[in-house]
C-alpha positions as CSV (number, residue, x, y, z in Angstrom):
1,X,58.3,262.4,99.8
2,X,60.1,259.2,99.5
3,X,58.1,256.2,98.1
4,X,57.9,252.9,99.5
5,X,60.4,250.9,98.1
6,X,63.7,253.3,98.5
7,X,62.7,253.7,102.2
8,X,63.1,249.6,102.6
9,X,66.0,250.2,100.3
10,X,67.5,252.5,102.7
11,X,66.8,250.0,106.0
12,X,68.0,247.1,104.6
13,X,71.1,249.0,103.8
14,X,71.7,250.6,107.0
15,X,70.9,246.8,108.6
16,X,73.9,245.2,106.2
17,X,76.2,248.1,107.5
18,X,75.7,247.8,111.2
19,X,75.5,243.9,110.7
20,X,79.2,243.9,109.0
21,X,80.6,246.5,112.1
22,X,79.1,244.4,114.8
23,X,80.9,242.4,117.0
24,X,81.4,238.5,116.6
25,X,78.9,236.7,118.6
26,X,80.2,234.4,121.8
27,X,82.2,231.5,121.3
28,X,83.0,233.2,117.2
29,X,86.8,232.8,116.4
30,X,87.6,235.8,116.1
31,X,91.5,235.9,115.5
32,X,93.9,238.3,114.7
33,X,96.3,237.6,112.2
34,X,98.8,240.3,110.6
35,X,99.5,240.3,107.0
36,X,102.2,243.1,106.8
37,X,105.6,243.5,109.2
38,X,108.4,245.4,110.2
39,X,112.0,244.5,111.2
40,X,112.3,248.3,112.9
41,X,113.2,247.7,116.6
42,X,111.0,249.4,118.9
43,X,112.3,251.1,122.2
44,X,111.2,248.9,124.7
45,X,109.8,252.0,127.1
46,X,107.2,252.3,124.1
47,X,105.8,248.9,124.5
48,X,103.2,248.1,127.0
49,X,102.1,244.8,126.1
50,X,102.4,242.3,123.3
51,X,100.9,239.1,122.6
52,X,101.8,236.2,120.0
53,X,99.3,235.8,117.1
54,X,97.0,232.4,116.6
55,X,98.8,229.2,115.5
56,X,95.7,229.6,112.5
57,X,97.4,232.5,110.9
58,X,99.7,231.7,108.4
59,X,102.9,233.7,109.5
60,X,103.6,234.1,112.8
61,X,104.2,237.3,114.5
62,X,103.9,239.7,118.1
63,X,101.6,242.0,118.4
């Protein structure tokens, strides 16, 4: 049987986990900002949609 303290071990753990993977609460800036590229052309029938990146990330780039 599992004593005490490892059991509150194991919840606090599980809580930091979940807490980490939820999502950002309303009005949270939440941007998305890319960090790597590529200069390969896509076919324009593969692209659905596409958006421009925040102004706040530090390169600029569509998405």
């Amino acid at each position: 049987m599992m004593n005490t303290s490892t059991v509150y071990l194991s919840i606090i753990l599980v809580a930091v986990l979940f807490s980490q993977a939820s999502p950002a609460p309303f009005g949270a800036d939440a941007t998305l900002c890319c960090f790597s590229y590529t200069l390969q052309k896509l076919p324009q029938s593969h692209v659905k949609d596409y958006f421009y990146t925040s102004s706040k990330c530090s390169q600029p780039a569509v998405v």
